[in-house]
N, C-alpha and C positions, 0 to 999 in steps of 0.2 A: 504494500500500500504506500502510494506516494504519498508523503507529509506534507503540507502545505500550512499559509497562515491562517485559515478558516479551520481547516482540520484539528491546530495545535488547539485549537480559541473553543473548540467543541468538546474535545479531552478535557481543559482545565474547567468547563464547568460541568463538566459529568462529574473531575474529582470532587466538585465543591459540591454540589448535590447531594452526592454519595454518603460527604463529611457529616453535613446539616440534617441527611438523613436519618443517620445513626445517632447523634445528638440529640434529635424529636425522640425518638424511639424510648435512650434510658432516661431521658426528662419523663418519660410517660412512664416507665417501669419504674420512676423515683415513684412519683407520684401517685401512683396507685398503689403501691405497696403504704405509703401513709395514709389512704382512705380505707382500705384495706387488708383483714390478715388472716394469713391460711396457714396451717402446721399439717407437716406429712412426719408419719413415725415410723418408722422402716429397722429400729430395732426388732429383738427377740421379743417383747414382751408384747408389742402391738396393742398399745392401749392408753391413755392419756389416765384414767380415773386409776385409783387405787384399789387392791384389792379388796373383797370382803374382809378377811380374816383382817386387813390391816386398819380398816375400819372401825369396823370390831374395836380392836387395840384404841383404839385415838377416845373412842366415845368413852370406854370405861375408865380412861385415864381420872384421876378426884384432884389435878391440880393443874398448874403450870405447865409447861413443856416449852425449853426455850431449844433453838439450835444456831451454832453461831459458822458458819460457813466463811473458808479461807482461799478467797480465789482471784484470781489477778485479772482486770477488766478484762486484757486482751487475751486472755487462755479461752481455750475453745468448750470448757466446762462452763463457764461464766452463764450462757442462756440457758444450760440443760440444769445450772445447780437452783438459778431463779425460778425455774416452770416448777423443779417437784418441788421446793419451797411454799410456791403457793399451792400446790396439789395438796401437803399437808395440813396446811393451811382454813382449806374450803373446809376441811372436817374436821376440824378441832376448834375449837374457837378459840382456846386457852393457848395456841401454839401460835410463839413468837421466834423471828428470826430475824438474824441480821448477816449478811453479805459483808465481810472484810478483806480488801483490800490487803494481803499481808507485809508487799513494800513498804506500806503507808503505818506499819502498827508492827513493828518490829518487837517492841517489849512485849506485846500479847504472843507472840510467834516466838520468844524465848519461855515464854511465861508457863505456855500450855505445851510447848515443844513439838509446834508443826514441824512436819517433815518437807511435805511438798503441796503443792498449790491443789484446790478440791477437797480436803478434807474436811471435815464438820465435826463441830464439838455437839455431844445433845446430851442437855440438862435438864434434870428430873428429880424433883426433893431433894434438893440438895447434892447428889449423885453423877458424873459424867460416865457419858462411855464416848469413845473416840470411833471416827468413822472415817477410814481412808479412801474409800470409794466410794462417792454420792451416788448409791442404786436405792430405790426404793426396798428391796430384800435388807440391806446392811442395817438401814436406817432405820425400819419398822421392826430387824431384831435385835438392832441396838434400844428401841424403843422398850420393849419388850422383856430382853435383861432389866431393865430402869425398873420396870416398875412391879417386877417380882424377885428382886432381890433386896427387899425391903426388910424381911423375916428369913432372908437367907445367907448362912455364913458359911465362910472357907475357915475350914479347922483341921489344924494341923496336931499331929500326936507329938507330945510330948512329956515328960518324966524316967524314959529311959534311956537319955543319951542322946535324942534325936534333935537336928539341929532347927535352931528356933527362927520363926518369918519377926519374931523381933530383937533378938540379939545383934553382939555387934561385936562378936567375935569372927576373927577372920572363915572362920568353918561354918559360922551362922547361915541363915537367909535374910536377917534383918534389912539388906536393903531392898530386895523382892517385894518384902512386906511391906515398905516404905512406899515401894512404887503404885503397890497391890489397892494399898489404902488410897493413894491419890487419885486413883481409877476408880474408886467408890466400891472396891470389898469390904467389906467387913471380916477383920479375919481374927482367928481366935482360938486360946490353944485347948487343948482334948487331952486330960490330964488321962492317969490309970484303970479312971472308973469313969468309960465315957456313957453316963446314964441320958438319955434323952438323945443320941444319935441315931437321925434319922434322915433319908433322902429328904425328907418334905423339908427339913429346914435348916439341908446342909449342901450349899453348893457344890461343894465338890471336900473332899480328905484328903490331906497331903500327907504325906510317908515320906520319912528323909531321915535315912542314918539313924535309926536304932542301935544301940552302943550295948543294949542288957538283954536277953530275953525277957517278951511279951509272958502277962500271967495267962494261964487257959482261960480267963473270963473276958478278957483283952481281945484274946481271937478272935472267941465267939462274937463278941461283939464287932468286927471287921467283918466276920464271915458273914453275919447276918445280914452287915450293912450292904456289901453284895450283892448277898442274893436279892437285898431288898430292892434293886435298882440304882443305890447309890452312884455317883462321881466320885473317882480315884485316881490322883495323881502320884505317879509311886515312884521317888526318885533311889535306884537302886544305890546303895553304899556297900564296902566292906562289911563284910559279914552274913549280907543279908541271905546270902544261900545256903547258910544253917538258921541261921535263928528265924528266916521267914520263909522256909521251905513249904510249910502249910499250905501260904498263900501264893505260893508260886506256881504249885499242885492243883490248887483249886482257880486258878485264871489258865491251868495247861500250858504256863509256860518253863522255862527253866533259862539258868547259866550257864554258858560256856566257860572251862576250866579259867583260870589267868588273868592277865591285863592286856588289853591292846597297846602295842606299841607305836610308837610315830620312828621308824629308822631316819627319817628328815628332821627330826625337829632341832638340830642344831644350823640346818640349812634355812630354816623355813621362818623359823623362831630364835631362833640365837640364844639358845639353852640347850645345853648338853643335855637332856634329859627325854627317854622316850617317852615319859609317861605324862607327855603334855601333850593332843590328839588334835590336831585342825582337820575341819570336817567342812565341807559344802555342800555335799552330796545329801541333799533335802527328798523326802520324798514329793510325788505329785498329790501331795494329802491338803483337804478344805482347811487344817489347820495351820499348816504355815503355806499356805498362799502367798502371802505380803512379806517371805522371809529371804531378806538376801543376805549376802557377805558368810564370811567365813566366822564360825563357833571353835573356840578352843574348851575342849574338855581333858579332864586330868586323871588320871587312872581308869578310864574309861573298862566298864564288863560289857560282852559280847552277850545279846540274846539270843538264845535255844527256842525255836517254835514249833515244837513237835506235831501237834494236835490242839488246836482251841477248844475247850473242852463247854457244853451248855452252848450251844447254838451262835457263840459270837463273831463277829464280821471282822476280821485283822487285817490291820493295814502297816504296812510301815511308816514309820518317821523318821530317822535317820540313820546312813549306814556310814562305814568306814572306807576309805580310797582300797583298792585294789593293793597298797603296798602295806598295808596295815597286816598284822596279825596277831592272835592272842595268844603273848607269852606266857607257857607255864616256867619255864625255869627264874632266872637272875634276869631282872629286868634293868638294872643296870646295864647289862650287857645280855641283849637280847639276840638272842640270834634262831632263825627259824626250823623249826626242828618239828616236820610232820609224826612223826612217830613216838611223839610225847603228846599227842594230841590236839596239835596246834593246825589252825587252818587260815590260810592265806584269805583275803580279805575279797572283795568288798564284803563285811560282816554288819549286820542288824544289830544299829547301840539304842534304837526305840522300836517300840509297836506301840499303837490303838488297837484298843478294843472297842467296840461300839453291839447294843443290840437294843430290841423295841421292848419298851416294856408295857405292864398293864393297863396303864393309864395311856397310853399313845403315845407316850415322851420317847425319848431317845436316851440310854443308859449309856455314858461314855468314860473309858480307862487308860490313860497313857500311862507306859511303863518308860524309862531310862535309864540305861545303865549308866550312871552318872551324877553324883549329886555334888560335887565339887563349883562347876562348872556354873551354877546358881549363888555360888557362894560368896560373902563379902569378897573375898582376895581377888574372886577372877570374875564376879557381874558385869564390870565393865570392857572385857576383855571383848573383839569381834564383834558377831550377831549374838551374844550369849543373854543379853537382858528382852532383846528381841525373843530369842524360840523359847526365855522362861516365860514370856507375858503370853505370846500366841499358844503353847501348852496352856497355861492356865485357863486364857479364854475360851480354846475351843471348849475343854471339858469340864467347864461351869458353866458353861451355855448350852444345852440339848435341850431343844426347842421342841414343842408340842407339834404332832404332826401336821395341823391346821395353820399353823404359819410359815411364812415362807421361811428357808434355812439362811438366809442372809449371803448367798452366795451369788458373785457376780452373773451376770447375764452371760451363756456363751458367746454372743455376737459382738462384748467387749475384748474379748481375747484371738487372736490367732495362732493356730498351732498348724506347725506344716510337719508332715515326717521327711524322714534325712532324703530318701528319693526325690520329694516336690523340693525339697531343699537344694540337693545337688540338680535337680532339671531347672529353677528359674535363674538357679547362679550360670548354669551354661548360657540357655538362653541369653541372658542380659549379657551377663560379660565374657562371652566367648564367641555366641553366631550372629548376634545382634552387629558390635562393633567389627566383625569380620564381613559381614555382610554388606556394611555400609561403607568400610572401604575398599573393597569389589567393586561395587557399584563406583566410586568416584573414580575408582580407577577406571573402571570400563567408560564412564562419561569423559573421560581426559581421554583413552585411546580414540575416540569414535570423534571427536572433537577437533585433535590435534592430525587424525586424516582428512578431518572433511578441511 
């Protein structure tokens, strides 16, 4: 086509046309979006109103309900934490919230100990429970702990050598307990004569390092709380594979001979000593979902899980690296020796136990071989004050089967297997940018002939 000065004078107002077109058009999509407003939900859940059962929840509340949301104008939670805000909102009358900015309120953000932008504090007489993920599940069973954990305490045994959630002895738990209580447990010790323990008004029994043998009325009394449906948090110590053999028997589990060793831990850790355990290897369990970084545990017992005995659902919780194994001889100097009955690792240092019980609840048990690792000396050590709170919480939380279980949406998460994993990494960075420069190539041959 021959160019000319009519021809150029017709292009330059086609381009101007074109421009002024496009200009009308988002002037018209401004403005009708402010006369105008439509919401599309394309998550898993497909629904804007709140559950019954959450419902439920909100109207029988007898007070307050405050929730204080930490999220940054420009994060992309900022419109989805405001909509269920007012969702909760529409049905409780007594429920107040406020939106914080966390840049802007940096003392509140040390104060409560945000992590990351999106999380929700929610208060209830008095009581917080923390909420990492704004889902309506977390929120309605964080709701839910609030306001049945009024009459229910975390009690822990004590009088025979077992270490205390309020001491402040390096071997103690006292600062757990310190955190436990800021969390709004009520925690409280279970001397020799534990009369009036009961599931109904015991969130969960902690077990940690028994130093004496239990009297037979002691057992029974543990035993009973079991069968009754109880919560048990059972952090295993020396010894405990004589003097609470019973109870090992009657959960169907057992111990492996020895101690696990770390052969790295002078490389890893800067301590000659094997008997200090870095772990990461979490399992894919609802209770530490939210757990990252590396746990150091100290004299770590391997668990044995022959048979779960009474009908209950085991899962793991943490296991040990591949180069771990459980020393029976001198663990100073450990060295592997299969025919003393030692076995190369990855080895089981938790299980849950979990089963339904009469009432429709959820009976939950985690076992750890480990109770060091909770302890003043090493609390702050890694994820270690991390996988004590996420143990605790899961298993003083089992939730009636009529509310949701507080578990993220799956269409929040993506999980690919190692195949789609290794097929999109070729794709993108192997046939993709091979492909495109083929082709530029092939446009520079075909180019540079013509």
């Amino acid at each position: 086509m021959r160019m000319d000065s009519r021809s150029r004078f017709w292009l330059r107002l086609q381009a101007v046309l074109l421009a002024v077109a496009v200009l009308l058009i988002i002037g018209l999509l401004a403005w009708l979006s402010l006369r105008y407003d439509w919401q599309a939900e394309w998550s898993d859940q497909r629904h804007q109103r709140l559950p019954d059962a959450t419902v439920e929840l909100l109207q029988s509340l007898d007070g307050p309900l405050e929730a204080v949301a930490f999220v940054t104008p420009d994060d992309v939670l900022s419109s989805h934490v405001e909509q269920l805000m007012q969702r909760y909102a529409a049905h409780a009358p007594d429920f107040r919230y406020r939106i914080i900015n966390p840049d802007a309120r940096p003392d509140l953000v040390r104060e409560l100990g945000i992590e990351s932008s999106g999380e929700v504090i929610v208060e209830y007489q008095g009581r917080q429970e923390r909420v990492h993920a704004p889902s309506e599940p977390r929120i309605s069973t964080a709701i839910h702990r609030l306001k049945h954990r009024s009459d229910r305490v975390l009690r822990y045994l004590s009088g025979h050598g077992e270490r205390s959630l309020e001491g402040e002895a390096n071997h103690d738990l006292g600062a757990l307990g310190e955190r436990l209580r800021e969390r709004g447990h009520q925690v409280q010790a279970l001397g020799s004569d534990p009369t009036g323990l009961s599931p109904e008004d015991t969130e969960l029994l902690l077990i940690a390092g028994p130093r004496a043998d239990w009297m037979p009325g002691l057992r029974e009394w543990v035993l009973d709380y079991v069968d009754a449906g109880g919560n048990l948090l059972w952090l295993v110590d020396d010894g405990d594979r004589d003097r609470l053999a019973f109870l090992f028997s009657h959960l169907g589990l057992d111990l492996l001979p020895g101690t696990v060793v770390e052969p790295r831990a002078e490389q890893l850790l800067g301590v000659n000593d094997p008997r200090f355990l870095v772990t990461d290897d979490y399992a894919d369990h609802p209770g530490l979902s939210r757990l990252q970084g590396v746990s150091l545990l100290v004299a770590a017992q391997a668990l044995d899980v022959p048979d779960p005995e009474r009908g209950w659902q085991l899962q793991p919780l943490l296991r040990s690296e591949a180069r771990h194994w459980n020393e029976t001889g001198d663990v100073d100097n450990p060295s592997y020796q299969p025919d003393a009955g030692e076995l190369q690792g990855p080895l089981t240092l938790g299980v849950s136990l979990s089963r339904e019980t009469a009432s429709g609840g959820e009976q939950r048990i985690a076992v750890i071989g480990d109770a060091d690792f909770l302890s003043n000396a090493y609390l702050g050590n890694g994820a270690n004050l991390e996988l004590g709170l996420s143990l605790v919480e899961w298993v003083g939380s089992a939730e009636p089967s009529s509310l949701a279980t507080g578990r993220a949406a799956p269409d929040q998460r993506l999980s690919l297997s190692q195949p789609w994993l290794l097929t999109i990494g070729g794709v993108f960075l192997l046939l993709l940018p091979a492909g495109y420069l083929l082709l530029a190539g092939l446009l520079w041959w075909r180019r540079r002939r013509a």
